[in-house]
N, CA, C and O atoms as a CHARMM CRD file, in Angstrom:
* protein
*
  228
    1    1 UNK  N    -49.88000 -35.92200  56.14900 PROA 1      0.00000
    2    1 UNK  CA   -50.74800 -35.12900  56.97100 PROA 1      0.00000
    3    1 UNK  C    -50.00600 -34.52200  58.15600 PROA 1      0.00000
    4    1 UNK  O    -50.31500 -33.60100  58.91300 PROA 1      0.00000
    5    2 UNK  N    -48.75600 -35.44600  58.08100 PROA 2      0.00000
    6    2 UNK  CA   -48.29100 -34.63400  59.59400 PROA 2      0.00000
    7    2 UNK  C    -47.56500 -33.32800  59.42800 PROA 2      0.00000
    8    2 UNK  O    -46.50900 -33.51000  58.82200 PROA 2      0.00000
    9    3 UNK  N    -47.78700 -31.96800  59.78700 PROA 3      0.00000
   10    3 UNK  CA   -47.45200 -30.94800  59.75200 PROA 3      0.00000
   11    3 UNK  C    -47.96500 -30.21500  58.77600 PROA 3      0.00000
   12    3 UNK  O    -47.54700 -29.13700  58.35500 PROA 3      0.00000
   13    4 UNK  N    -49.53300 -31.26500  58.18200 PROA 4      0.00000
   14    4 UNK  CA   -49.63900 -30.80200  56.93300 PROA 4      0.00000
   15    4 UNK  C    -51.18500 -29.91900  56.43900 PROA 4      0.00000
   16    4 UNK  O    -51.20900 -28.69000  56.38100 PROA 4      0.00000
   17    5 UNK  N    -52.49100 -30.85200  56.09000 PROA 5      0.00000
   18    5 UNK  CA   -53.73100 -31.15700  55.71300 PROA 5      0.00000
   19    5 UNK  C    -53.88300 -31.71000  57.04100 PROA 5      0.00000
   20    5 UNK  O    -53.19600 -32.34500  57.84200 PROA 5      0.00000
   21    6 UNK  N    -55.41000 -31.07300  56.93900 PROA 6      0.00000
   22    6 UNK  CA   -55.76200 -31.97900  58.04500 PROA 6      0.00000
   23    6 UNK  C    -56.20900 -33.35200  57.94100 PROA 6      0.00000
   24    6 UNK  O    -56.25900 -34.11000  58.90900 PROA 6      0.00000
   25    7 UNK  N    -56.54300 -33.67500  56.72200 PROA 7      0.00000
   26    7 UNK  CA   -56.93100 -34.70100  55.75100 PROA 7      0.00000
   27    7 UNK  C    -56.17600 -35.15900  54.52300 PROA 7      0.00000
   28    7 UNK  O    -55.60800 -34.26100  53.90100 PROA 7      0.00000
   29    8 UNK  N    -56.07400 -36.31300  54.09000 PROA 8      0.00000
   30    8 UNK  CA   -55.42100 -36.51900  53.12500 PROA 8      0.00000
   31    8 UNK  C    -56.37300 -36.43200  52.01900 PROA 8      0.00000
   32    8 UNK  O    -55.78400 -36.07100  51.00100 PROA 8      0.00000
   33    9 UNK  N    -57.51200 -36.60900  51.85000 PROA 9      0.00000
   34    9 UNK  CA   -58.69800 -36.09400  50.78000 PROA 9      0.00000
   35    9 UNK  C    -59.29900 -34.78500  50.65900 PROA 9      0.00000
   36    9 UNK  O    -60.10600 -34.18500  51.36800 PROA 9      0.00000
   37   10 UNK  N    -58.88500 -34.58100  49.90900 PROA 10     0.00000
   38   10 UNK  CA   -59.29600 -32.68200  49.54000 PROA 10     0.00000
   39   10 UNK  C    -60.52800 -32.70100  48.84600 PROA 10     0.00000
   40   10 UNK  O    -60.49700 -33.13500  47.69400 PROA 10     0.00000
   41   11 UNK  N    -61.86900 -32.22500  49.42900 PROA 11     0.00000
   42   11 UNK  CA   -63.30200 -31.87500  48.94800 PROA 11     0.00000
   43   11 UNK  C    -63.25800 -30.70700  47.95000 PROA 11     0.00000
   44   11 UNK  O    -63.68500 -30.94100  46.81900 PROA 11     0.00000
   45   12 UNK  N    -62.78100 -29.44100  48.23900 PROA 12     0.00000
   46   12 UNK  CA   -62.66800 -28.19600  47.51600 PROA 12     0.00000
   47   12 UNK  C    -61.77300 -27.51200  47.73900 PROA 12     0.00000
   48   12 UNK  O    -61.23100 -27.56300  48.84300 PROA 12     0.00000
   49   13 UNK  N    -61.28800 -26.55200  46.63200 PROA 13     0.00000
   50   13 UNK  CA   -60.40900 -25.70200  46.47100 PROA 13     0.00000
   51   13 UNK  C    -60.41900 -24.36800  46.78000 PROA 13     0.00000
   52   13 UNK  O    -61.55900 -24.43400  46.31900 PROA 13     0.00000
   53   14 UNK  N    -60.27900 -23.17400  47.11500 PROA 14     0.00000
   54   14 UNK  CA   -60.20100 -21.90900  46.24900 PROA 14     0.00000
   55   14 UNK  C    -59.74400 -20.67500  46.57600 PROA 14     0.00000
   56   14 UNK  O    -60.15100 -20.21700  47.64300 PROA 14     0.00000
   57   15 UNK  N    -59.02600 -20.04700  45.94900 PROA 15     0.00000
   58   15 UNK  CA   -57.93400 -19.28600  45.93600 PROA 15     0.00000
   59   15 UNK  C    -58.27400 -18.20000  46.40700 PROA 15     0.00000
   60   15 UNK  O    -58.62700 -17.71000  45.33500 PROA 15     0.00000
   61   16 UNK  N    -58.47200 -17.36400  47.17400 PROA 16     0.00000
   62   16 UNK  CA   -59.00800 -15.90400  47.68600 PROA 16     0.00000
   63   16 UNK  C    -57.53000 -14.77700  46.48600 PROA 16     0.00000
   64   16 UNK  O    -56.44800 -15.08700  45.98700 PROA 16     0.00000
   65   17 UNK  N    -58.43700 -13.37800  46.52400 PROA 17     0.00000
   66   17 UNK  CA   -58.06400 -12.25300  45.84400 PROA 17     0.00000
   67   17 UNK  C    -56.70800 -12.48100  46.30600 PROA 17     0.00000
   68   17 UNK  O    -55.73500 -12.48600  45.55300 PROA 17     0.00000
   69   18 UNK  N    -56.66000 -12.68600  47.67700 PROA 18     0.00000
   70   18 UNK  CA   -54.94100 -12.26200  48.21900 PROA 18     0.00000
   71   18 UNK  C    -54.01600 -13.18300  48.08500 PROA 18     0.00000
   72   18 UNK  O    -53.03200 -13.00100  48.80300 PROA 18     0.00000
   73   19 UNK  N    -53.99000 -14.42000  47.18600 PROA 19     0.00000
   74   19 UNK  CA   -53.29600 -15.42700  46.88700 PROA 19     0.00000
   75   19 UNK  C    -53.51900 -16.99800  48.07000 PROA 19     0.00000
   76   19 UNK  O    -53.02700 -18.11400  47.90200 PROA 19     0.00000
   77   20 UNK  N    -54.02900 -16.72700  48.71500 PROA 20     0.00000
   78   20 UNK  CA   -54.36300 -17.60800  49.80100 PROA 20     0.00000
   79   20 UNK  C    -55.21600 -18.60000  49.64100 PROA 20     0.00000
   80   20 UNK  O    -56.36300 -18.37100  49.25700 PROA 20     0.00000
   81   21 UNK  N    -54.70900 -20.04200  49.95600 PROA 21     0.00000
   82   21 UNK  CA   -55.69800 -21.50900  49.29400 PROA 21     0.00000
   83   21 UNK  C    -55.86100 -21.98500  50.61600 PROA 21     0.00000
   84   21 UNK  O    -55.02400 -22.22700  51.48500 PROA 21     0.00000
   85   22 UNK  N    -57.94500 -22.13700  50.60100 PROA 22     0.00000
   86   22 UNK  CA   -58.42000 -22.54400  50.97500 PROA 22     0.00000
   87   22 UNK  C    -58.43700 -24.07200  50.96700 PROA 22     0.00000
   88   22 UNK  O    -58.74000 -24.60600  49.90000 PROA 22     0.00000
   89   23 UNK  N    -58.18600 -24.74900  51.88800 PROA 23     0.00000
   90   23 UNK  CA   -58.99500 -26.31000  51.13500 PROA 23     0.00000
   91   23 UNK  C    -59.64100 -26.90500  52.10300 PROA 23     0.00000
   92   23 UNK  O    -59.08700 -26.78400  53.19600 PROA 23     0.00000
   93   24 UNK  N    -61.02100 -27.75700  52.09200 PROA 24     0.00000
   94   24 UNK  CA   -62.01800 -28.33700  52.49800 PROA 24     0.00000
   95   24 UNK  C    -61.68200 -29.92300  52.61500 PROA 24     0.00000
   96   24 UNK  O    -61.19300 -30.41700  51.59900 PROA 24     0.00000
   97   25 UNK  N    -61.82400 -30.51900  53.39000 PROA 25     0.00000
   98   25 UNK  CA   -61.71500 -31.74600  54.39700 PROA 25     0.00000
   99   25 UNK  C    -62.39800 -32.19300  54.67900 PROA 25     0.00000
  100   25 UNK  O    -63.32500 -31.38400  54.71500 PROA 25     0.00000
  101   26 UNK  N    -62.89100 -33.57600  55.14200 PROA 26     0.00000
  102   26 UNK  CA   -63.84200 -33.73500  55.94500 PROA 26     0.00000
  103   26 UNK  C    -63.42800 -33.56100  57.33100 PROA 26     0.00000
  104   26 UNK  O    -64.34000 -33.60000  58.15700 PROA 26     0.00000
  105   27 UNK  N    -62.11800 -33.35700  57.80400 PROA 27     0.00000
  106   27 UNK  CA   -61.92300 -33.12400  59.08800 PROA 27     0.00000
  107   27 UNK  C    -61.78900 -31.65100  59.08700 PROA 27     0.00000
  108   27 UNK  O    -61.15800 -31.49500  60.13300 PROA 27     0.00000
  109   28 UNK  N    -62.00200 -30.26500  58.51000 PROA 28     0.00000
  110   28 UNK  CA   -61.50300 -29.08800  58.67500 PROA 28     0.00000
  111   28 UNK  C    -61.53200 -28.41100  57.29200 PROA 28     0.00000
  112   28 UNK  O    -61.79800 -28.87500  56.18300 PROA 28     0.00000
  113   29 UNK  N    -61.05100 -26.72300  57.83400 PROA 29     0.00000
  114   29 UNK  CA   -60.56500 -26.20300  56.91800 PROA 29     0.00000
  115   29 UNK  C    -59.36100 -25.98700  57.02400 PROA 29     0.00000
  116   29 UNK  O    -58.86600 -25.71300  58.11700 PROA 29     0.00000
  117   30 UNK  N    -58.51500 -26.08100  55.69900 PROA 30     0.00000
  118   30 UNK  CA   -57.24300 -25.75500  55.96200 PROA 30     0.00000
  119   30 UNK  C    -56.74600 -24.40700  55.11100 PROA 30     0.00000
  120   30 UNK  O    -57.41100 -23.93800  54.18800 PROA 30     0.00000
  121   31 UNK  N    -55.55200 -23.89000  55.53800 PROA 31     0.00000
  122   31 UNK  CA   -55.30300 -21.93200  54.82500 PROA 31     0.00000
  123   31 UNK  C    -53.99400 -22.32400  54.83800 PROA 31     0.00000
  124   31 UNK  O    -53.31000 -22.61200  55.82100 PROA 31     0.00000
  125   32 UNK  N    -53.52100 -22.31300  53.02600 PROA 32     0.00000
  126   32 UNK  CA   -52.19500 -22.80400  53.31700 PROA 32     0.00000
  127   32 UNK  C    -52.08300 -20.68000  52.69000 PROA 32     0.00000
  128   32 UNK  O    -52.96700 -20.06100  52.09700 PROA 32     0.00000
  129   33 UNK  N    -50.77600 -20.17700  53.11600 PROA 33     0.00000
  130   33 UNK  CA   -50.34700 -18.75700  52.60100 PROA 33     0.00000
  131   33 UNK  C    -49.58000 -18.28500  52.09200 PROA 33     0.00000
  132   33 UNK  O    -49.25300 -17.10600  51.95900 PROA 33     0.00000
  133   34 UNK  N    -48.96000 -19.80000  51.51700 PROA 34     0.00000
  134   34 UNK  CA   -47.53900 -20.16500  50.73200 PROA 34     0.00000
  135   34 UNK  C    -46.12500 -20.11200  51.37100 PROA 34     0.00000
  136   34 UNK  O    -45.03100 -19.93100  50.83800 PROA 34     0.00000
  137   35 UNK  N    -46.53400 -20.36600  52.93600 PROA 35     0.00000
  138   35 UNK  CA   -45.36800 -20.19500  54.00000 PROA 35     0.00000
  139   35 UNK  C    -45.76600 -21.80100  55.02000 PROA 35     0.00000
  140   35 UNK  O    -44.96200 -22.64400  55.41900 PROA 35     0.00000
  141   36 UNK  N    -46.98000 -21.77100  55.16600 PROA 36     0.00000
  142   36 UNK  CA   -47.80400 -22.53800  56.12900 PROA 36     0.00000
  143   36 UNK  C    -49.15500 -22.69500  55.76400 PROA 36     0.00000
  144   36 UNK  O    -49.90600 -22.10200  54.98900 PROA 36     0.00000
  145   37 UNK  N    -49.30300 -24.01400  56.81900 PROA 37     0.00000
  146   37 UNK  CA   -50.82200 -24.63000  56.71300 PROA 37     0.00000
  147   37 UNK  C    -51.09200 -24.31900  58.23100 PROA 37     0.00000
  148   37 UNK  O    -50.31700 -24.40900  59.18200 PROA 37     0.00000
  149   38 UNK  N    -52.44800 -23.91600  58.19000 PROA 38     0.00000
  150   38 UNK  CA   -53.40800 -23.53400  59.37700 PROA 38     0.00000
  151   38 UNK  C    -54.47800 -23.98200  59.09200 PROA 38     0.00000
  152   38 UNK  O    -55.03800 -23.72200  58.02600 PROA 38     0.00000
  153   39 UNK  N    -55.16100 -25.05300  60.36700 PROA 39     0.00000
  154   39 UNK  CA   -56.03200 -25.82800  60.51200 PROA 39     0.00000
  155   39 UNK  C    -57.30600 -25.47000  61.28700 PROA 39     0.00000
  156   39 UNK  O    -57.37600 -25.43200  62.51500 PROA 39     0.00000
  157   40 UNK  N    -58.11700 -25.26100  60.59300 PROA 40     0.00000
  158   40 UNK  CA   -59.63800 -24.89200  61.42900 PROA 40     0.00000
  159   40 UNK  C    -60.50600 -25.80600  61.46500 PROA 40     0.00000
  160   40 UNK  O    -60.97000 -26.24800  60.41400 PROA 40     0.00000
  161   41 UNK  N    -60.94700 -26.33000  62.82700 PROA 41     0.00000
  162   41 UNK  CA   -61.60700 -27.17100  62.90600 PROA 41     0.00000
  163   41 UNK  C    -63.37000 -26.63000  64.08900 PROA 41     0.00000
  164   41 UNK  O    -63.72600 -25.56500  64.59400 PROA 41     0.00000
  165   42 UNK  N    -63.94200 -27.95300  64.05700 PROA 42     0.00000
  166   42 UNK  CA   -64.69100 -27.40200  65.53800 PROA 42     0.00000
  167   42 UNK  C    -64.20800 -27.81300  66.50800 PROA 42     0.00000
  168   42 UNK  O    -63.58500 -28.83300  66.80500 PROA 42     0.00000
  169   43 UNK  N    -64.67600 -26.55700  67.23400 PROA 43     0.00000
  170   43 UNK  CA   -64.52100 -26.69500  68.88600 PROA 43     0.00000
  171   43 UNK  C    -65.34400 -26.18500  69.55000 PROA 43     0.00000
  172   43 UNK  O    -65.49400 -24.98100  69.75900 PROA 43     0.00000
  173   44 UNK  N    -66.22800 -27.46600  70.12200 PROA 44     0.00000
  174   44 UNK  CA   -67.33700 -27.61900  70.78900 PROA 44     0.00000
  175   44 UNK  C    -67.80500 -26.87200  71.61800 PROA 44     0.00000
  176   44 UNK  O    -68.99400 -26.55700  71.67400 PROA 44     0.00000
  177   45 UNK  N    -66.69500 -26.39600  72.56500 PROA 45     0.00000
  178   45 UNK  CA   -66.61700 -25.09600  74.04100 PROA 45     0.00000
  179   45 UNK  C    -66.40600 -23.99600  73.15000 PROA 45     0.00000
  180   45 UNK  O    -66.24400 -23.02000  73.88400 PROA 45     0.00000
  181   46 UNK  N    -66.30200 -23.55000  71.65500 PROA 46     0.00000
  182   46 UNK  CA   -66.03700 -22.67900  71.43500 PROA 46     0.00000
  183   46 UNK  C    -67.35800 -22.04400  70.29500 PROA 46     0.00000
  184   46 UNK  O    -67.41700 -22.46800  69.14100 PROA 46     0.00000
  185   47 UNK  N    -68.10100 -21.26000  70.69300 PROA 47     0.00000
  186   47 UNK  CA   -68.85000 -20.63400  69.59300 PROA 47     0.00000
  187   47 UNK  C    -68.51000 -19.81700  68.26600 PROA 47     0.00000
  188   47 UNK  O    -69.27500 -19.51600  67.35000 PROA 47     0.00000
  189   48 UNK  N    -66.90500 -19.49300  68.44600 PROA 48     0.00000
  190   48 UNK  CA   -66.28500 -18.70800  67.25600 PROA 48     0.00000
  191   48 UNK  C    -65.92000 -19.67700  66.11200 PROA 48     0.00000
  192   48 UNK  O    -65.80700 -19.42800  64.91100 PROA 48     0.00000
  193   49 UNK  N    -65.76700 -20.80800  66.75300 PROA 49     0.00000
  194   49 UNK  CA   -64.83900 -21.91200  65.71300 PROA 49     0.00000
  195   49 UNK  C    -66.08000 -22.75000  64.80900 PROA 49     0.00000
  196   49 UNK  O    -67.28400 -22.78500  65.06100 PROA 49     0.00000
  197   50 UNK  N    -65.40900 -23.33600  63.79100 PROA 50     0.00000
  198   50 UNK  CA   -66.51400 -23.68500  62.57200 PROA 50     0.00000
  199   50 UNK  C    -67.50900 -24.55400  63.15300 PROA 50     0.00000
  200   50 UNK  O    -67.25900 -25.25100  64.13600 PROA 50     0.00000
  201   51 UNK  N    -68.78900 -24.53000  62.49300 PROA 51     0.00000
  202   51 UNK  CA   -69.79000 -25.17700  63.40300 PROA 51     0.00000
  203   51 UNK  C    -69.99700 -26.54300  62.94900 PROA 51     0.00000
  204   51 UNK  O    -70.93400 -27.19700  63.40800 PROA 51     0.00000
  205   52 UNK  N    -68.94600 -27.18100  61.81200 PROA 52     0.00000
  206   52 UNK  CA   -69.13600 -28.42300  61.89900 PROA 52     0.00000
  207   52 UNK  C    -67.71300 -28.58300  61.06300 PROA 52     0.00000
  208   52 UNK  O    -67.15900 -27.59500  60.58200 PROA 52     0.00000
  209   53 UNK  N    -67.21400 -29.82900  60.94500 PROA 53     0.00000
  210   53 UNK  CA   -65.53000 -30.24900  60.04900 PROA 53     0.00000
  211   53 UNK  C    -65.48200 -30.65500  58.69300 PROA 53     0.00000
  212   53 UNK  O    -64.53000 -30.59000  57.91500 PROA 53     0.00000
  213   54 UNK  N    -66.90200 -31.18300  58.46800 PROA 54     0.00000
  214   54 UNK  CA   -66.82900 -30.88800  56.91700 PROA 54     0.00000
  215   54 UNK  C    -67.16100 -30.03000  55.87200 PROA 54     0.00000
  216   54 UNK  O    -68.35400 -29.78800  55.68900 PROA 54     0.00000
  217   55 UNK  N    -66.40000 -29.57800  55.22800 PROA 55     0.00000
  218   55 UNK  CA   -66.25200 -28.70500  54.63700 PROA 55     0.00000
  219   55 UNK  C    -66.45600 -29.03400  53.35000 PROA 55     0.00000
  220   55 UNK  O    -65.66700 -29.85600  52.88200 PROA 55     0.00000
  221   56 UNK  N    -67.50100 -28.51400  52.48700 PROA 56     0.00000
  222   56 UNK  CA   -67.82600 -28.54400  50.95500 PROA 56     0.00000
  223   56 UNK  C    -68.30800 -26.73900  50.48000 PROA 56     0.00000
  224   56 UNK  O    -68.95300 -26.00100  51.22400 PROA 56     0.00000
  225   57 UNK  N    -67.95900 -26.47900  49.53600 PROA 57     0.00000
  226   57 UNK  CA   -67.99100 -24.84800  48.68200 PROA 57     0.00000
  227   57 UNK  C    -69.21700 -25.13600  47.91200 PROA 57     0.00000
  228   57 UNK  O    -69.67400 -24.29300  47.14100 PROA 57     0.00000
């Protein structure tokens, strides 16, 4: 997990048109782009960010 998932249990998968994998957590979403992983989580002070960390499709 370190540098990695935000979770070591993966809920869901799925691949967008532009080659880009989604995956679902119970702590987040993660966007790997075949370079890097980017971690979206909530943030409470923040109204843009996901409105809760688990993630199911």
């Amino acid at each position: 997990m370190e540098n990695g998932l935000s979770q070591s249990s993966v809920k869901c998968v799925l691949v967008d048109e532009r080659g880009v994998m989604w995956i679902g957590t119970r702590f987040g979403l993660n966007r790997f782009d075949r370079e890097k992983i980017t971690v979206y989580q909530e943030e409470r002070e923040n109204p843009n960010s996901l409105p809760y960390n688990d993630i199911v499709f």
